[in-house]
N, C-alpha and C positions, 0 to 999 in steps of 0.2 A: 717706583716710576713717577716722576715730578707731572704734577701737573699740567696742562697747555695753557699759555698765558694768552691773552690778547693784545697784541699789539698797532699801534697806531703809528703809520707812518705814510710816507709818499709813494705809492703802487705808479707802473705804465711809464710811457716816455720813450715806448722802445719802437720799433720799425716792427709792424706784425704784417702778414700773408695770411688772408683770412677765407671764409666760407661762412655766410650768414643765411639762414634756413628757418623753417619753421619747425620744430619737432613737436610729437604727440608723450613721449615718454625718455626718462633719463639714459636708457640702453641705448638710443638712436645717436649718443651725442660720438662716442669713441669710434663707428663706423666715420663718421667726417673728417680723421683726421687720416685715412686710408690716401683718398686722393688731395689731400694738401701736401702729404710725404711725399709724395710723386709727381706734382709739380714743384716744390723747392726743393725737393733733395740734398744737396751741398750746401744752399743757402740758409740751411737752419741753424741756429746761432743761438737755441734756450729750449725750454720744456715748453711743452703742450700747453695752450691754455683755453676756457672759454668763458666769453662774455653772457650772462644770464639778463635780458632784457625783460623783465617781470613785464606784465599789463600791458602789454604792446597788441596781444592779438586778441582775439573774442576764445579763438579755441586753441588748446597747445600751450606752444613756449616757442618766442622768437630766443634762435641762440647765434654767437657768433663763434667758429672752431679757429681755432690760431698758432701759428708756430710764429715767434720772432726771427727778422731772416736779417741777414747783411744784406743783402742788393734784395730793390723793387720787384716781386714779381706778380701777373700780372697773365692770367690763362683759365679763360672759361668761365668759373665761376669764383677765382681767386683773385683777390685782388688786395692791394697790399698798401697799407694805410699806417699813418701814427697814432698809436695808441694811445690816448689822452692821460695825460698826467693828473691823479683825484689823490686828495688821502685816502687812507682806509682803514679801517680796523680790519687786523687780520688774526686770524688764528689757524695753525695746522690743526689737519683732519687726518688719522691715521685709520686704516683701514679701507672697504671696499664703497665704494663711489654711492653705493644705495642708501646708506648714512650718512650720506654727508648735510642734510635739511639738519640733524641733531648739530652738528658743529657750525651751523647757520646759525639755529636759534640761541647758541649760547653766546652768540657774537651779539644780536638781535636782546638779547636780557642786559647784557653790559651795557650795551649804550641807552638803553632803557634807565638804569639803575643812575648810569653819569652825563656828566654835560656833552652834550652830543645830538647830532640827528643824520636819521639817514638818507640817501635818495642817490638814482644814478646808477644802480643796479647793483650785482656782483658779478664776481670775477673768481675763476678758478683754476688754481695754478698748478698741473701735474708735477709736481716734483720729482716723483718716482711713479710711476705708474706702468704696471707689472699685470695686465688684462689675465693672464693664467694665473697668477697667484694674488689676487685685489687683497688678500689682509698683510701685504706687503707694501701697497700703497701709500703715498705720502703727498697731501694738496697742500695748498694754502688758500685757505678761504680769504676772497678779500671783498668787505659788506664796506659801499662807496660815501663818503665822509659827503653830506649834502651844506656844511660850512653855514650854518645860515645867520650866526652873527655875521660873518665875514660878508654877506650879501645884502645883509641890512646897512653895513657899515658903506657899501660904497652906495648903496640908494641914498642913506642919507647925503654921501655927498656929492651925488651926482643934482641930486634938488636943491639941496638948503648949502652948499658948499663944505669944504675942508673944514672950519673953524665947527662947522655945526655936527657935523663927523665927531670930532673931539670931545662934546660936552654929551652926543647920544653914547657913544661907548666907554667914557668914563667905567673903568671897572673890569672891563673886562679883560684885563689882563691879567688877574689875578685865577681866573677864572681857567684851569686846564681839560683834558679829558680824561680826567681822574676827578673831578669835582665831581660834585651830587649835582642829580637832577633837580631834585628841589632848587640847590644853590642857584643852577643856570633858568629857570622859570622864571625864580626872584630877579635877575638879572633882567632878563628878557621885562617881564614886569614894571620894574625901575623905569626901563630904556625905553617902552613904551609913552609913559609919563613925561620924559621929558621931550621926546617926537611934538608932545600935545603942548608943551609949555614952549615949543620955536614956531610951530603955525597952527593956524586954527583951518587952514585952506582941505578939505577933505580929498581933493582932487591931488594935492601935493603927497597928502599922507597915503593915497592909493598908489601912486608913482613908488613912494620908497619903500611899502610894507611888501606892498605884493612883487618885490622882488625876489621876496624870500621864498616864495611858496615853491613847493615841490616844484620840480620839471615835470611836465606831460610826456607821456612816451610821444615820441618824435615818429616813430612808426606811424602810429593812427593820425597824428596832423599832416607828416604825406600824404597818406592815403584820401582822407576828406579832402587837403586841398586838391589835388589831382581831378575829384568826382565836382568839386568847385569851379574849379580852372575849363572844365567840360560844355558849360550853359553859364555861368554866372548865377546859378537858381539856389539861395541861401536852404529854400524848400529841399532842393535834393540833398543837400547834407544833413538836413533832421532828418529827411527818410533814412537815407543811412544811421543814422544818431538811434532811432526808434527801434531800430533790430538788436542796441546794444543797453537799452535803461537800466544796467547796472552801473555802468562806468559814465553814461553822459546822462542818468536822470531826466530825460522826457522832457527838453524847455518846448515854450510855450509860446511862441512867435505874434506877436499881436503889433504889426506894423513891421520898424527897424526894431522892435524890443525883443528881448528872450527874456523871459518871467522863469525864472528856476526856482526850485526847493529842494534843497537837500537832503537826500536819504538817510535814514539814522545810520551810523560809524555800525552800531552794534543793533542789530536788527531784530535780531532772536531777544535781547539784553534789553530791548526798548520796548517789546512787545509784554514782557514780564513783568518792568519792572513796576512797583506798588509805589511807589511815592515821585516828587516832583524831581526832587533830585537825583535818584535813580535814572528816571528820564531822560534829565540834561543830559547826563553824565553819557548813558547810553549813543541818545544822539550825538554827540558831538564827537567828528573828525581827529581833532588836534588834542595831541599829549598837554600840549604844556596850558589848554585853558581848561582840560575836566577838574584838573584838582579846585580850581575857582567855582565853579558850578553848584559848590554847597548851598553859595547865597546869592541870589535873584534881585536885582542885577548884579553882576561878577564882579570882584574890585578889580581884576584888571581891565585895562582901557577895551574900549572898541573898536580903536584905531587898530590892535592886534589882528584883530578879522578880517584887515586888507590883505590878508599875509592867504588867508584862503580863498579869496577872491583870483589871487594871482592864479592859482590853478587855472581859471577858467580866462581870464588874460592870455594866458600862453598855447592854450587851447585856439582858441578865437582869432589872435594876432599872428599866428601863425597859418592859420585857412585862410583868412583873406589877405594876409602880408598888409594890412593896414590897423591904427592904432584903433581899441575900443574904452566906452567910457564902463564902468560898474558904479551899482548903486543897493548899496544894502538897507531892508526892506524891514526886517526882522532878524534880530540875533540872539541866541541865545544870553550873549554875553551884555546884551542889554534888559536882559528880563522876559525877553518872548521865548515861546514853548521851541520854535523850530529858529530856522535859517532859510531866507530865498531873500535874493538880488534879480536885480534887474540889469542884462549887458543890450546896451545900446549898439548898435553895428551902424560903422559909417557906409550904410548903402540904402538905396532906394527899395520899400516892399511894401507893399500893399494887403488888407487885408490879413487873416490869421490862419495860421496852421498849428498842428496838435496832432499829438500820436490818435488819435484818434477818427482825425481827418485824414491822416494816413492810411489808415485801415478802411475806410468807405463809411466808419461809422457813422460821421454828419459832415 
C-alpha cells in the first residue's frame, strides 16, 4: 500500500450552497448536510465539503457544511456563495472522520519541515463518504496556503513601487514548496535586509511587513465591530476583548493608545524554561525568527516584527474601518525579554481603562 503524498495545488473556485453554524464537537458536522440535501437536491453538482474556521469563536468551532451546486440557491439558512480560490497543501485521509486531526498534523509537519506557511483555515472534501461504513471513507484534507512571500511581494510594491518589488524578492524563484525551511527563513532574512537598504522610513516598513501577517478570524472583527457600531465606546470592545485574554491579551487603553504585551507562544515552555534562550524561544509567536533567538539581539532585522504587528492591524482596522498607527516598544528580536507595541487609534478617548477597571477592581 504506497504511501499518501502531499500535495500542493489550487483548491475552490466553485459555486458552493452553504450552512455556517457553530458546532461543539466533530459528530455534529454530517447532521448539516441533512437539510442542504434538501434544499439543493438536483442542484448538487460535487461532494460534500466543510470549511474548518479555527479561532473564530471563544467556545466550539465555527464550521461552514457545503455541496457545490450549478444554480444559486438560497432558502433559510442556505445560502449560496463562491468559494474562494487559495492553494493548498492537500493530503487524502482514508478511513472514519474521528482521525482525520492525524492526517491534519501530517499536512501541519510538511509544511513545517519546507518552504511554506499556513493561514486561512481548512477545507474537507468528502470524496466518498459512507456514514455506515466510515473505514470506507475517503476526504481530502486541504490545510490553506497563507502565500506570504507573495504578500510581501505586493506590500513592497504597493509602497516603494514595481522596481523595488524586484531587488526585495531577488531569489525567490528558486525557492519552491519542496525547499527547506531553513532555506525559505534565509530568504525571508536576506529580503528583510534589503526592505532596510531602500527606506529607513518605519512607517513605510509597517505598511509593507504587516501585510504579511496572518489574517484575523473575520468572525470576531464582525462581531466587535457590530458591539462598536452600537455607542461608538472603544471601552465597550475591551470589555468584550477582557472576557477573551487568551486571543486579545488584555490591552491597556490609556487615552487613544492600547499598551499591549504579548503572551508567551509556549506558556507551559516559558514557565520551565532554565536559560535566556530557552525563554526567547518559548516566547516568541513566529517559526521563522525562534531559530534567530540563540543570540540577543537576533541577526535577523527588526523590521521582520511588522509582519506581527500586522495581526493586530487587521484586528483594529477592521472594528473601526479606519487606518491605525503601531509602535514597537520592545522585541525580542532587538535583545528585550518580551514584545509589547503601542496601537494608536484614530479617535477621541479620554482617560484609561484596564481589565481591571472592568471588573470594579479600581
Amino acid at each position: 500500500m504506497s504511501t499518501p503524498v502531499v500535495i500542493h495545488k489550487t483548491v475552490g473556485g466553485e459555486q458552493i450552497a452553504s450552512i455556517k453554524t457553530i458546532i461543539q464537537k466533530r459528530a455534529e458536522i454530517l447532521p448539516l448536510f441533512d437539510p442542504l440535501r434538501q434544499a439543493c437536491q438536483d442542484a448538487i453538482c460535487g461532494p460534500a465539503m466543510v470549511i474548518l474556521y479555527y479561532g473564530s469563536v471563544k467556545e466550539g468551532l465555527l464550521v461552514e457544511a457545503a455541496y457545490p451546486v450549478s444554480r444559486p440557491m438560497e432558502n433559510g439558512e442556505v445560502h449560496t456563495r463562491t468559494l474562494e480560490p487559495r492553494k493548498a497543501w492537500t493530503l487524502i485521509h482514508a478511513g472514519p472522520h474521528e482521525t482525520m486531526r492525524e492526517t491534519t498534523m501530517k499536512i501541519f509537519e510538511y509544511v513545517t519541515a519546507h518552504a511554506g506557511t499556513i493561514g486561512g483555515g481548512t477545507r474537507e472534501v468528502y470524496l466518498e463518504l459512507d456514514p455506515a461504513h466510515p473505514e470506507a471513507n475517503r476526504t481530502e484534507v486541504q490545510v490553506l496556503d497563507h502565500e506570504w512571500d507573495a504578500r510581501l511581494g505586493q506590500g513592497v510594491e504597493e509602497i516603494l513601487g514595481p522596481e523595488a518589488r524586484q531587488q526585495v524578492m531577488v531569489g525567490i524563484e528558486s525557492i519552491t514548496v519542496e525547499s527547506s525551511a531553513e532555506m525559505y527563513r534565509e530568504w525571508i532574512h536576506a529580503a528583510m535586509g534589503r526592505i532596510d537598504e531602500l527606506t529607513s522610513d518605519p512607517e513605510k516598513k509597517f505598511k509593507i511587513v504587516s501585510c504579511c501577517a496572518h489574517v484575523f478570524p473575520q468572525y470576531r472583527i464582525d462581531h466587535l465591530r457590530k458591539i462598536y457600531k452600537q455607542r461608538h465606546e472603544i471601552d465597550d470592545v475591551l470589555r468584550e476583548m477582557y472576557q477573551d485574554p487568551d486571543w486579545y491579551e488584555d490591552p491597556v487603553r490609556k487615552g487613544n493608545q492600547l499598551h499591549m504585551r504579548k503572551v508567551p507562544f509556549d506558556a507551559e515552555g516559558y514557565k520551565k524554561a532554565t536559560t535566556p534562550v530557552e525563554k526567547r524561544q518559548a516566547y516568541c509567536h513566529c517559526a521563522f525568527v525562534r531559530p534567530y533567538l540563540t543570540e540577543s539581539p537576533a541577526k535577523i532585522s527588526s523590521t521582520f516584527c511588522w509582519c506581527g504587528a500586522g495581526w493586530y492591524r487587521r484586528l483594529w482596522e477592521g472594528v473601526l474601518e479606519l487606518p491605525v498607527k503601531l509602535e514597537h516598544v520592545n522585541t525580542l528580536v532587538r535583545g528585550n525579554d518580551f514584545c509589547d507595541l503601542i496601537i494608536t487609534l484614530p479617535i477621541s478617548a479620554d482617560g484609561e481603562f484596564s481589565p481591571q477597571m472592568a471588573r470594579g477592581e479600581k
